[in-house]
DRENTORKOL-3810 file (N, C-alpha, C; in nm, 4 decimals):
REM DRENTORKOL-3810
@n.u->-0.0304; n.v->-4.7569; n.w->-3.8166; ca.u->-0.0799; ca.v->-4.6207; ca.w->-3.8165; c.u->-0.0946; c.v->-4.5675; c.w->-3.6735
@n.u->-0.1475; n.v->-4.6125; n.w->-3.5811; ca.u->-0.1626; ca.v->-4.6401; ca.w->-3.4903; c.u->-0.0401; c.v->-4.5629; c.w->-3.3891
@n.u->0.0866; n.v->-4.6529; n.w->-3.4168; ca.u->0.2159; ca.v->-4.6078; ca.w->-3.3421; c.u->0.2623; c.v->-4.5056; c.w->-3.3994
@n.u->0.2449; n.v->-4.4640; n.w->-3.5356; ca.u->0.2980; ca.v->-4.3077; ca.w->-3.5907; c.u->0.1841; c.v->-4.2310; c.w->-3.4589
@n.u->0.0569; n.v->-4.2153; n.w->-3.4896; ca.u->0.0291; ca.v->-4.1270; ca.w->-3.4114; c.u->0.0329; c.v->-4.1254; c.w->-3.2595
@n.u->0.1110; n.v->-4.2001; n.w->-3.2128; ca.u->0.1313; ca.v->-4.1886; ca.w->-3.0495; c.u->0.2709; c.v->-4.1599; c.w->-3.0327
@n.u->0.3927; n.v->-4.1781; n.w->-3.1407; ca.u->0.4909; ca.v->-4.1373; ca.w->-3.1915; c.u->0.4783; c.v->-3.9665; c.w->-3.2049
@n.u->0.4330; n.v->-3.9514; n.w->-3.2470; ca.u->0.3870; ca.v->-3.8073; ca.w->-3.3334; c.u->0.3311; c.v->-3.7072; c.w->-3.2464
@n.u->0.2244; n.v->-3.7898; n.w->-3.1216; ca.u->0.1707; ca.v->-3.7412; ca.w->-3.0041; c.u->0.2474; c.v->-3.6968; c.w->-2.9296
@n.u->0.3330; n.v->-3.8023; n.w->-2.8998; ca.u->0.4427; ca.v->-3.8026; ca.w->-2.7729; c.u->0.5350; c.v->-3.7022; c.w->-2.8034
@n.u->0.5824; n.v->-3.7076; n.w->-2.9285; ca.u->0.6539; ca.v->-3.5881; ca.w->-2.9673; c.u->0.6261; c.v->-3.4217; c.w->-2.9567
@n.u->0.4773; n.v->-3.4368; n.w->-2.9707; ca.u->0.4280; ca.v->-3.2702; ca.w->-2.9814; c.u->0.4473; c.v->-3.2776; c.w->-2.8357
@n.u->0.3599; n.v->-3.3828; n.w->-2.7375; ca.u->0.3545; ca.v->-3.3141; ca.w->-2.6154; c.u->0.5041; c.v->-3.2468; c.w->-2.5520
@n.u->0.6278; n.v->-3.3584; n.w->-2.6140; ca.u->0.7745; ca.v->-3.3050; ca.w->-2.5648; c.u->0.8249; c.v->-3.2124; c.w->-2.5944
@n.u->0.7652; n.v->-3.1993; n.w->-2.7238; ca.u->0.8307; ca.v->-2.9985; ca.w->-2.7505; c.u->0.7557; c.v->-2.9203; c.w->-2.6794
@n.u->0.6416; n.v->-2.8901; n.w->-2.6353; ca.u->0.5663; ca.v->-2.8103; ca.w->-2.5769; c.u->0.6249; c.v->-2.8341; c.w->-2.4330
@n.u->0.6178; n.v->-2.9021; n.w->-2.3505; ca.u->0.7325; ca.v->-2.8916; ca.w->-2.2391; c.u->0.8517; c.v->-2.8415; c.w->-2.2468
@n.u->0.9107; n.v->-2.8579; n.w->-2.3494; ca.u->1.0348; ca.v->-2.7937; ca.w->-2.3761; c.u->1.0456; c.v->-2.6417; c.w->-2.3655
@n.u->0.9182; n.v->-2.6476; n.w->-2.4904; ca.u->0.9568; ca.v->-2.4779; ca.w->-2.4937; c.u->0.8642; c.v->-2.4253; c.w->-2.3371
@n.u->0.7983; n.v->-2.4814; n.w->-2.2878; ca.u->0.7768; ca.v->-2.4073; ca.w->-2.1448; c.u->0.9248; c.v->-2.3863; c.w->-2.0756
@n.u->0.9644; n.v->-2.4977; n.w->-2.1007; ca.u->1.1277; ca.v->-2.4731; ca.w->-1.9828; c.u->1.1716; c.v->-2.3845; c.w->-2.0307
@n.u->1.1762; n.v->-2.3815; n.w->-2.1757; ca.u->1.2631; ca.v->-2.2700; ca.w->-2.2249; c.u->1.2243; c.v->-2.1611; c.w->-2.1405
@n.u->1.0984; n.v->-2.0776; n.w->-2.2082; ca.u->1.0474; ca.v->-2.0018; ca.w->-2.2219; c.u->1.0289; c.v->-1.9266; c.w->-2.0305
@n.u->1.0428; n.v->-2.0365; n.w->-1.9382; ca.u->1.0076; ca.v->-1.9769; ca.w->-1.8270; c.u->1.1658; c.v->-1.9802; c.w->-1.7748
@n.u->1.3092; n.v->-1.9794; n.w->-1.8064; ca.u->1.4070; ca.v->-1.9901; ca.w->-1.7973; c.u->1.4294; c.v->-1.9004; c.w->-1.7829
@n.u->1.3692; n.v->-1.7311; n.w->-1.9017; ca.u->1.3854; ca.v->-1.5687; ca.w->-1.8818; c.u->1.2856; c.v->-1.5254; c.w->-1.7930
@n.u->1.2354; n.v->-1.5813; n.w->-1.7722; ca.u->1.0914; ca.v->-1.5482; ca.w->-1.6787; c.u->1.1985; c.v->-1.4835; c.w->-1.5272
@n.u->1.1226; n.v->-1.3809; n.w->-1.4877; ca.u->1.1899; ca.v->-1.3044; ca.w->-1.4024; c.u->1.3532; c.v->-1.2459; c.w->-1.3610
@n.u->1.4285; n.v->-1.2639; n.w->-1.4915; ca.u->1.5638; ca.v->-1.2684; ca.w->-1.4568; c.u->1.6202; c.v->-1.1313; c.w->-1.4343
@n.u->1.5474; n.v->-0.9905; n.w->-1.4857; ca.u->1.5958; ca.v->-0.8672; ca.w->-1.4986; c.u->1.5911; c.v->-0.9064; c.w->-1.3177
@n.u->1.4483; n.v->-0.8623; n.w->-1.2667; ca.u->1.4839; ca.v->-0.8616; ca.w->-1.1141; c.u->1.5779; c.v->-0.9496; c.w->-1.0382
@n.u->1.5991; n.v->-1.0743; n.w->-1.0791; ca.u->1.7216; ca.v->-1.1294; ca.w->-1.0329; c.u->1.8240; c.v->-1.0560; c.w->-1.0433
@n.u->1.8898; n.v->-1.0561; n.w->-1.1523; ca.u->2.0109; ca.v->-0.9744; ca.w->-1.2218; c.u->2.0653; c.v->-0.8678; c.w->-1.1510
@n.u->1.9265; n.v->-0.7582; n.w->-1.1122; ca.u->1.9007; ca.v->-0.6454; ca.w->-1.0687; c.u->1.9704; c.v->-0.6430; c.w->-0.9302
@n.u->1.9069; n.v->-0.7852; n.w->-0.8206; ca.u->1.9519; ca.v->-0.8186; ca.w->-0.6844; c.u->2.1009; c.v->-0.8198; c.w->-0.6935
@n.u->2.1740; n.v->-0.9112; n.w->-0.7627; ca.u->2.3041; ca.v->-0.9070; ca.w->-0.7896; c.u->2.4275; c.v->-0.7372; c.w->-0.7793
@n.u->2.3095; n.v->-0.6478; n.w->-0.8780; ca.u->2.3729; ca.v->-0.5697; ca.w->-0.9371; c.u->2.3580; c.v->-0.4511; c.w->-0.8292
@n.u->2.2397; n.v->-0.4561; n.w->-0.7327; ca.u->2.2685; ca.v->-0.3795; ca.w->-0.6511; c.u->2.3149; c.v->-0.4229; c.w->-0.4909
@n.u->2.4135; n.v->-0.5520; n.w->-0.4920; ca.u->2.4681; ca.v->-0.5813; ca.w->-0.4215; c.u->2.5873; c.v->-0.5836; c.w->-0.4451
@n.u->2.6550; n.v->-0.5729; n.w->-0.5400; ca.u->2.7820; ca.v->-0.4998; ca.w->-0.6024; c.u->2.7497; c.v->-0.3408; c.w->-0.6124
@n.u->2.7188; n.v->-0.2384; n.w->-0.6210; ca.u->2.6977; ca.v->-0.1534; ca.w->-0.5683; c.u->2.6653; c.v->-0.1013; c.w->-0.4781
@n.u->2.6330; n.v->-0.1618; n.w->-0.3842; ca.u->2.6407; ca.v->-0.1598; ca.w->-0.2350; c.u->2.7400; c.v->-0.1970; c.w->-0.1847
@n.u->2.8374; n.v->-0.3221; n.w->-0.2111; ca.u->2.9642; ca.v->-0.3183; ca.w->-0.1894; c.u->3.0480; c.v->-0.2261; c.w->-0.2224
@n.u->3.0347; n.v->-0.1441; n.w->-0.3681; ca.u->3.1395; ca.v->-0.0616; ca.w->-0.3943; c.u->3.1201; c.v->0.0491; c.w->-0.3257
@n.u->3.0362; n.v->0.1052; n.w->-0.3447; ca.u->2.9987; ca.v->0.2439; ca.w->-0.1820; c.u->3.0100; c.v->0.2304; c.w->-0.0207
@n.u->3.0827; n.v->0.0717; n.w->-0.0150; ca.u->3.0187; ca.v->0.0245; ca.w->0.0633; c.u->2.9776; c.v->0.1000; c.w->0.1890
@n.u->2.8614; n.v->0.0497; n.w->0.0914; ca.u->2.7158; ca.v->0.0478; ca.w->0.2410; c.u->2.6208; c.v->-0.0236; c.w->0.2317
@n.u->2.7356; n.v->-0.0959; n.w->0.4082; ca.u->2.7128; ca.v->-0.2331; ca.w->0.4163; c.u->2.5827; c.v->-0.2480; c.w->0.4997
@n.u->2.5140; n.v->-0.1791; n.w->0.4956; ca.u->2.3611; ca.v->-0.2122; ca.w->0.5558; c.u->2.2401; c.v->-0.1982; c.w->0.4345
@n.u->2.2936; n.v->-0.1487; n.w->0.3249; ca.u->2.2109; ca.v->-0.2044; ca.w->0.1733; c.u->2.2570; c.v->-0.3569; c.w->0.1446
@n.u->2.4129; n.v->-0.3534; n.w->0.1556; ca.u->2.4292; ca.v->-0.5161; ca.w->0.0987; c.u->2.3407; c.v->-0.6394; c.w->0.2115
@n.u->2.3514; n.v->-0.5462; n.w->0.3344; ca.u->2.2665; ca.v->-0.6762; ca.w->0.4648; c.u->2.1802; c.v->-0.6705; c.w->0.4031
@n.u->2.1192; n.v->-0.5878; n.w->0.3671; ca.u->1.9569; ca.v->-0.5802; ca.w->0.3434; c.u->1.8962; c.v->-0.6812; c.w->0.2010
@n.u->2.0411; n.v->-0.7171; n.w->0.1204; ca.u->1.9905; ca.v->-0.7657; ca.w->0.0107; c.u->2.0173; c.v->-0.9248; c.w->0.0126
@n.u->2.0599; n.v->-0.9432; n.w->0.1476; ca.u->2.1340; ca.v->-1.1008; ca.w->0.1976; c.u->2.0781; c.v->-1.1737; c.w->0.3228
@n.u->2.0043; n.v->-1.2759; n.w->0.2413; ca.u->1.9458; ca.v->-1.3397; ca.w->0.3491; c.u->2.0082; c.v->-1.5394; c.w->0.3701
@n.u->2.1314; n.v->-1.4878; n.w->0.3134; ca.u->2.2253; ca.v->-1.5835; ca.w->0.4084; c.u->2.2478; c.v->-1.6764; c.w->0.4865
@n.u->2.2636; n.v->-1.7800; n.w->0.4428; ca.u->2.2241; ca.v->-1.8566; ca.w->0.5677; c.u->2.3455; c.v->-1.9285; c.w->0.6367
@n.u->2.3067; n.v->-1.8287; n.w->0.7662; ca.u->2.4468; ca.v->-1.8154; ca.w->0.8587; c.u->2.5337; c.v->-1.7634; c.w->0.8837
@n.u->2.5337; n.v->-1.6538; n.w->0.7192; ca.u->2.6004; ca.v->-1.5032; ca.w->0.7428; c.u->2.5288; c.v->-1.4027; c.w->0.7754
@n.u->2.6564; n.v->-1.3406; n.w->0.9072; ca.u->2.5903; ca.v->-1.2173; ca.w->0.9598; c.u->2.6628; c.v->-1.0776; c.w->0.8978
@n.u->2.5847; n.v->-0.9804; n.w->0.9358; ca.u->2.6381; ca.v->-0.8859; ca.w->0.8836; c.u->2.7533; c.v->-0.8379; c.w->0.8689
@n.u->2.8429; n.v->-0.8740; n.w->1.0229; ca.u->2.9876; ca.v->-0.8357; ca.w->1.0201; c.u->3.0549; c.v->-0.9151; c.w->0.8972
@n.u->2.9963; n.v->-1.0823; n.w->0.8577; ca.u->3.0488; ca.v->-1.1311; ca.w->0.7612; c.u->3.0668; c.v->-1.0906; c.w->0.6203
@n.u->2.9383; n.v->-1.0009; n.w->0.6204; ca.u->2.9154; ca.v->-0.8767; ca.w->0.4917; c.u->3.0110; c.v->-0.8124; c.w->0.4839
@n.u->3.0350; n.v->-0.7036; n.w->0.5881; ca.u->3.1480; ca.v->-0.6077; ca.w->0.5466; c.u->3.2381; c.v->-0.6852; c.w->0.5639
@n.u->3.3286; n.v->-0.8042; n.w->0.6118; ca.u->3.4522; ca.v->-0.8647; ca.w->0.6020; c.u->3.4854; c.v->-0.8915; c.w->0.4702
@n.u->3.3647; n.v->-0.9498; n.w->0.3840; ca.u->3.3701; ca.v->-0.9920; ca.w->0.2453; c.u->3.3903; c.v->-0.8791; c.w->0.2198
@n.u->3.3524; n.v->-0.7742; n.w->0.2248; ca.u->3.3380; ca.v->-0.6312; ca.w->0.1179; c.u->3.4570; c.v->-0.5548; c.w->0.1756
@n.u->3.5079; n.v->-0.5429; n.w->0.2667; ca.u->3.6491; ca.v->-0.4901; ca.w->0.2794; c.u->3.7425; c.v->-0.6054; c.w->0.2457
@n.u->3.7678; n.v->-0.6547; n.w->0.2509; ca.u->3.9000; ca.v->-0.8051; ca.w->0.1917; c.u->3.9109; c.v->-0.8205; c.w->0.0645
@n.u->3.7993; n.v->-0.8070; n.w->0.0340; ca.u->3.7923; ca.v->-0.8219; ca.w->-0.1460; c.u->3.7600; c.v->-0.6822; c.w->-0.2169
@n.u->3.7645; n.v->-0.5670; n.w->-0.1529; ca.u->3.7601; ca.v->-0.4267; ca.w->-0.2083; c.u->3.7973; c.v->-0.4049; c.w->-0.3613
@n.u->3.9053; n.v->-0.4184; n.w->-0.3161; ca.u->4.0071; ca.v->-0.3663; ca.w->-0.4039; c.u->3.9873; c.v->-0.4400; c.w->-0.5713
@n.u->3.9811; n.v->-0.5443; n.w->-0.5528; ca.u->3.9559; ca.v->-0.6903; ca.w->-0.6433; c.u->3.8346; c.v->-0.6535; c.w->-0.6746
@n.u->3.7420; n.v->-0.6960; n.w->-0.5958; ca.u->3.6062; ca.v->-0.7030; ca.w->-0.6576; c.u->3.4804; c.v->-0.6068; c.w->-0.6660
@n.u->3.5206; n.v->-0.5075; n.w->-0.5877; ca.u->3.4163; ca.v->-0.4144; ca.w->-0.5578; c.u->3.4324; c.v->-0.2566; c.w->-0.6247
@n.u->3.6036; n.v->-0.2296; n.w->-0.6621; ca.u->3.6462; ca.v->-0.0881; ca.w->-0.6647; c.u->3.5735; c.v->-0.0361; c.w->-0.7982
@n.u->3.6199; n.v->-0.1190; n.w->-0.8833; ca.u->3.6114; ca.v->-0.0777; ca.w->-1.0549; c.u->3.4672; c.v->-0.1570; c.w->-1.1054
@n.u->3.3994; n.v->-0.1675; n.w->-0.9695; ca.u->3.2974; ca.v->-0.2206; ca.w->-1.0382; c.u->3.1874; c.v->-0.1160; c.w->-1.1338
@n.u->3.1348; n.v->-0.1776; n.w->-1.2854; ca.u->3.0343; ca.v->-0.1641; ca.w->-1.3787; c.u->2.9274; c.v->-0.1802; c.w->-1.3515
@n.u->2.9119; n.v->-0.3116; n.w->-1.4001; ca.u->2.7697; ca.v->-0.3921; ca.w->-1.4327; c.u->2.7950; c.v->-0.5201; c.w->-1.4927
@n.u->2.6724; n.v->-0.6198; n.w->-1.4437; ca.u->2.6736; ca.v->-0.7713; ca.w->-1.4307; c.u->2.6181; c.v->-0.8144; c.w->-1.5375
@n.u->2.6506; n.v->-0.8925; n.w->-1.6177; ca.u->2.6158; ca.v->-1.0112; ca.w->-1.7714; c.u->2.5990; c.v->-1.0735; c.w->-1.6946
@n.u->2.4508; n.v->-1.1218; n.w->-1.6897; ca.u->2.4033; ca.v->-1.2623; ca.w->-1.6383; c.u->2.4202; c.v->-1.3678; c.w->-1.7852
@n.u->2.4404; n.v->-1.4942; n.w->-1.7794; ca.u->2.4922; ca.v->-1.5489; ca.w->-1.8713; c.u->2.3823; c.v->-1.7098; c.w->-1.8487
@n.u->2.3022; n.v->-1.7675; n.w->-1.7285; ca.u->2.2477; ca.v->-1.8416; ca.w->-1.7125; c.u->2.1763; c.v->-1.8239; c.w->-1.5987
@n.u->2.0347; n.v->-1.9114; n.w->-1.5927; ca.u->1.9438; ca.v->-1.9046; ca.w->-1.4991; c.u->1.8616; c.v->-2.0004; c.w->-1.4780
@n.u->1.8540; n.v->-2.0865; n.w->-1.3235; ca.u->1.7905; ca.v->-2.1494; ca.w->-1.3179; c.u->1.6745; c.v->-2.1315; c.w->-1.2458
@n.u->1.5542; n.v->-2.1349; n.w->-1.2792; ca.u->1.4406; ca.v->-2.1112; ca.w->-1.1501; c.u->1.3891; c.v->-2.2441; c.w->-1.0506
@n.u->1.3686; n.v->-2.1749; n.w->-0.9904; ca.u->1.3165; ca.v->-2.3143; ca.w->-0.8340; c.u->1.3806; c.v->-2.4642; c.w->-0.8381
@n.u->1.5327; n.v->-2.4265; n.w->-0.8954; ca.u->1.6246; ca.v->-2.5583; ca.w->-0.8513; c.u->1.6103; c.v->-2.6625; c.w->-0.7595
@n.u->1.5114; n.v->-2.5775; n.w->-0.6507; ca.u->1.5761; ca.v->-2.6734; ca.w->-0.5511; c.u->1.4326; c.v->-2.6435; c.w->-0.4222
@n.u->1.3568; n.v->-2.6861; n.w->-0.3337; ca.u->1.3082; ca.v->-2.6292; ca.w->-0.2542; c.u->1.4009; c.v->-2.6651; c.w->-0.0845
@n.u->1.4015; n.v->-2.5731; n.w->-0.0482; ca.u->1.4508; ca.v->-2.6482; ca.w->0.0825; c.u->1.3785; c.v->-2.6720; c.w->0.1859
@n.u->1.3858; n.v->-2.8217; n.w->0.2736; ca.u->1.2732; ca.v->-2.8656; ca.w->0.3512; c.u->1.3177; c.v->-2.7591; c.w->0.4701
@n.u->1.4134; n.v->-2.7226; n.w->0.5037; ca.u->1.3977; ca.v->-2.6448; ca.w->0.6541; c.u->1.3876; c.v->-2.5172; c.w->0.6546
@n.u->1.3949; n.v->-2.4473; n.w->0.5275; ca.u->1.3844; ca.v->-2.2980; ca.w->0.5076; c.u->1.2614; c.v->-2.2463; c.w->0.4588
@n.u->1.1818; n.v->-2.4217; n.w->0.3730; ca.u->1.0158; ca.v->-2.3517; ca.w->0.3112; c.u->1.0565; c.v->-2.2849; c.w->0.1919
@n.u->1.2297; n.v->-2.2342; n.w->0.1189; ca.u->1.2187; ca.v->-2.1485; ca.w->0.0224; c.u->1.2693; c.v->-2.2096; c.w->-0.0966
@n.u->1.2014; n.v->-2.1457; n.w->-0.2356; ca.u->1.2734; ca.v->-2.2145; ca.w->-0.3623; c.u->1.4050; c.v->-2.1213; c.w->-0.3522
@n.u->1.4952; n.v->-2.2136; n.w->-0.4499; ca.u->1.6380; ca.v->-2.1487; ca.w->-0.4303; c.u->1.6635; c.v->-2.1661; c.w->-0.5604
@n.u->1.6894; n.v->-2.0810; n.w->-0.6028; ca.u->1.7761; ca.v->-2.0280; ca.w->-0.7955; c.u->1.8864; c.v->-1.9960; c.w->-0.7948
@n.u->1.9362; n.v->-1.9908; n.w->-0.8978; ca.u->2.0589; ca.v->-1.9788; ca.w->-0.9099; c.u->2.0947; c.v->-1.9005; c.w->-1.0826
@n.u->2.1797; n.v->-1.7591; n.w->-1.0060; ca.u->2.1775; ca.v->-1.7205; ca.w->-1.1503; c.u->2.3523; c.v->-1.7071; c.w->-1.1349
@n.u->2.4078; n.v->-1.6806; n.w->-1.2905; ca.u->2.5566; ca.v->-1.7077; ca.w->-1.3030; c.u->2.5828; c.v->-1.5952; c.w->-1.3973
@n.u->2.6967; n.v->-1.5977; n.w->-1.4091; ca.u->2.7365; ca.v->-1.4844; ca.w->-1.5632; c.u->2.8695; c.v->-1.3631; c.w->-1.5034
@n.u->2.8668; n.v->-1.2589; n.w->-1.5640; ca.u->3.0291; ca.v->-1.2284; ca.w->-1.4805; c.u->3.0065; c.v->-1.0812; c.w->-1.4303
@n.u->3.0930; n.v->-1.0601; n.w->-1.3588; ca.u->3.1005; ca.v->-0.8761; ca.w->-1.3044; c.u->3.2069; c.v->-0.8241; c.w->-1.4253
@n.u->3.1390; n.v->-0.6870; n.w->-1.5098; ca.u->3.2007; ca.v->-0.6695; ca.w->-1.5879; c.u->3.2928; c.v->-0.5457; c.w->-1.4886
@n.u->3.3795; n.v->-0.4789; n.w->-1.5502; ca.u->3.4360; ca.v->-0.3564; ca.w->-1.4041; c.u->3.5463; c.v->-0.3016; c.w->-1.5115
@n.u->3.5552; n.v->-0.1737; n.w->-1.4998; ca.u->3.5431; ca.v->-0.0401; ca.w->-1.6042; c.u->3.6717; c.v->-0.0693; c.w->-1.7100
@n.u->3.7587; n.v->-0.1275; n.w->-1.6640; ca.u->3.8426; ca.v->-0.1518; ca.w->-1.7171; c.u->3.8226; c.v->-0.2920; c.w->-1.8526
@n.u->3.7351; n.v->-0.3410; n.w->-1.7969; ca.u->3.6739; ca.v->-0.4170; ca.w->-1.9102; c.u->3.6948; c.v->-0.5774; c.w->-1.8951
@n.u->3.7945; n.v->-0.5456; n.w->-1.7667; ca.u->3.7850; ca.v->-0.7525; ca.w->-1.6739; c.u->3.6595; c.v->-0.7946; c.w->-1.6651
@n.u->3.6782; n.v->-0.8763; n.w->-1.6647; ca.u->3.5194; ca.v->-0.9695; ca.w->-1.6288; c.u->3.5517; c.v->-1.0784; c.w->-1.5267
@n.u->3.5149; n.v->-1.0420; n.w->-1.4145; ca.u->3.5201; ca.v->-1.2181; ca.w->-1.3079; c.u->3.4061; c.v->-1.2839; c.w->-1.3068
@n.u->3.3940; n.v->-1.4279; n.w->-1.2867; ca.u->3.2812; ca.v->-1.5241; ca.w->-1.3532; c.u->3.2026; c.v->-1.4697; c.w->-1.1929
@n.u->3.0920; n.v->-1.4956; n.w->-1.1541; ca.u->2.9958; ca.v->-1.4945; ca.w->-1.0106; c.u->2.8986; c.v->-1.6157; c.w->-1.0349
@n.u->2.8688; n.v->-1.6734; n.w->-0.9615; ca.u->2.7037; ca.v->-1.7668; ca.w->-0.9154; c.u->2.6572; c.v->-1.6639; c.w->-0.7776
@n.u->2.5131; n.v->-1.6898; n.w->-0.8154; ca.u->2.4502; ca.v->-1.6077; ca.w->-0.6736; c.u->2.2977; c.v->-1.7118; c.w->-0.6845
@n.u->2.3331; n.v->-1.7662; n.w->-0.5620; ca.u->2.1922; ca.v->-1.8345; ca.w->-0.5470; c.u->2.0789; c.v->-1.7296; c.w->-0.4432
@n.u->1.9895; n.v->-1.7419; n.w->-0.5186; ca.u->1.8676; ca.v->-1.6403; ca.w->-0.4559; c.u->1.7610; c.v->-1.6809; c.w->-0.4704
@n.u->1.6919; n.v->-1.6314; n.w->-0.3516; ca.u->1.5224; ca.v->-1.6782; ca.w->-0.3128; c.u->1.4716; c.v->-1.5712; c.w->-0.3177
@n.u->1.3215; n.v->-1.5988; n.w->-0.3361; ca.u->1.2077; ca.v->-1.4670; ca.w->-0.2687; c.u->1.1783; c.v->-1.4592; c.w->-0.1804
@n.u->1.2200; n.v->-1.3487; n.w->-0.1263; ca.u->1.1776; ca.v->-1.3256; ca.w->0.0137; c.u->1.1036; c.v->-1.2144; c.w->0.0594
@n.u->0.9901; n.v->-1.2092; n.w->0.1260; ca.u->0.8929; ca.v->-1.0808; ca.w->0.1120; c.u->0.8592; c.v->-1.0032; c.w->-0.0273
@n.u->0.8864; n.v->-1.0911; n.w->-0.1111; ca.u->0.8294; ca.v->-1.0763; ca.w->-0.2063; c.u->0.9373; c.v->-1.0005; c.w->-0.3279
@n.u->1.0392; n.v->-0.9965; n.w->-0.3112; ca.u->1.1891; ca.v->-0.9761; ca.w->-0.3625; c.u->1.2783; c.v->-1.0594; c.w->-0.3551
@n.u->1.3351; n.v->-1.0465; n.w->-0.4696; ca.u->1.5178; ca.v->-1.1202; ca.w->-0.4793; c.u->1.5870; c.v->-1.1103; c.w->-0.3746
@n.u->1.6223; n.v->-1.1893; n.w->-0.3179; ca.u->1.7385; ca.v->-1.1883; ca.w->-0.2149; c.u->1.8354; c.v->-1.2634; c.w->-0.2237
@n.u->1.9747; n.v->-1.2670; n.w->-0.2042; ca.u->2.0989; ca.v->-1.3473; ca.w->-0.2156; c.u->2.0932; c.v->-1.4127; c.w->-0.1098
@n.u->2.0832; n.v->-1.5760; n.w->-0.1121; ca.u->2.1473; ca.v->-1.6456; ca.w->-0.0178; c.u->2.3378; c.v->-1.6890; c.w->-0.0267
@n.u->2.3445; n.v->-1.6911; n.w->-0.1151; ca.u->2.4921; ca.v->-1.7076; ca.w->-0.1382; c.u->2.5638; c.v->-1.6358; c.w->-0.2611
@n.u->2.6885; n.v->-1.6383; n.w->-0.2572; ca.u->2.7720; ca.v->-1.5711; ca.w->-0.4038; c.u->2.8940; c.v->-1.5655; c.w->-0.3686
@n.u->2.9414; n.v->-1.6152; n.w->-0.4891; ca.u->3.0584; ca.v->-1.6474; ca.w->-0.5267; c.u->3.1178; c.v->-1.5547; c.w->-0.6581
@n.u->3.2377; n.v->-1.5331; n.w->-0.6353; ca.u->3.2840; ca.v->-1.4184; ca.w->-0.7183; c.u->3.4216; c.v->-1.4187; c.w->-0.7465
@n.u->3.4681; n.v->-1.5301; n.w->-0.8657; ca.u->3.5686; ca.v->-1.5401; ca.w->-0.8903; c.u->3.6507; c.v->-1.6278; c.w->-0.8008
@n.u->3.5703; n.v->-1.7415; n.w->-0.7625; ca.u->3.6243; ca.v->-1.8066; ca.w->-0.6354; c.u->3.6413; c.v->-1.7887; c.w->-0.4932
@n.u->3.5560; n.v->-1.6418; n.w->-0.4645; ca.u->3.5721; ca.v->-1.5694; ca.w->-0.3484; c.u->3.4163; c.v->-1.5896; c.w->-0.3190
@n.u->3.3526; n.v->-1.6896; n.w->-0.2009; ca.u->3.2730; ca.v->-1.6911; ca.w->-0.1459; c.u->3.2181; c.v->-1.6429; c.w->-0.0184
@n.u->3.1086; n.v->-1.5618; n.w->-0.0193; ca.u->3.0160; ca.v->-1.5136; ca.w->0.0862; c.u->2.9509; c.v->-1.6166; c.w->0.1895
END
């Protein structure tokens, strides 16, 4: 009797962890999403001192901004829509020399014509907002 209920214990406590992971998995993702979505719109207007502003990069400088956003114009920025986030991870990772948690959200750039290219964008909080440290866009990395 004994091992059913520590069986039975162990079990409740593992779903209840579970559904926390679940459950904190959507936890903040519109504003993520959001960072993404107005860094593709800042590329497509580009104006490339909104996209600096939304990239805290590590090791890209701004000229590297507009290089990405003029080279890949045409491709990735012209016909751009709006972003389907499709997965999300929160505080993946902390990093010892930066002090910051680092996430990572994924899913695709949809663009008017109705293509979809896959993206990852890993992002931290920074001053108290989403910011992109990295992104990738159809194999085309920042």
């Amino acid at each position: 009797m004994k091992k059913w209920l520590f069986f039975i214990g162990t079990v409740f406590i593992a779903l209840i962890v579970v559904a926390v992971q679940v459950w904190s998995l959507g936890t903040d993702i519109g504003p993520a999403e959001d960072c993404v979505e107005q860094f593709m719109s800042a590329g497509q207007s580009r104006n490339y001192a909104s996209a600096d502003a939304l990239y805290v990069g590590l090791g890209a400088s701004k000229s590297d901004i507009q290089d990405f956003i003029d080279e890949n114009y045409d491709e990735l920025f012209a016909e751009y829509e709006h972003v389907e986030s499709s997965g999300w991870r929160v505080d993946t990772k902390e990093s010892q020399s930066t002090n910051m948690s680092l996430s990572v959200i994924r899913g695709d750039i949809v663009y008017g014509d109705g293509a979809k290219l896959s993206f990852n964008a890993g992002l931290t909080r920074y001053d108290g907002s989403w910011r992109i440290w990295s992104i990738t866009i159809d194999g085309k990395e920042l």
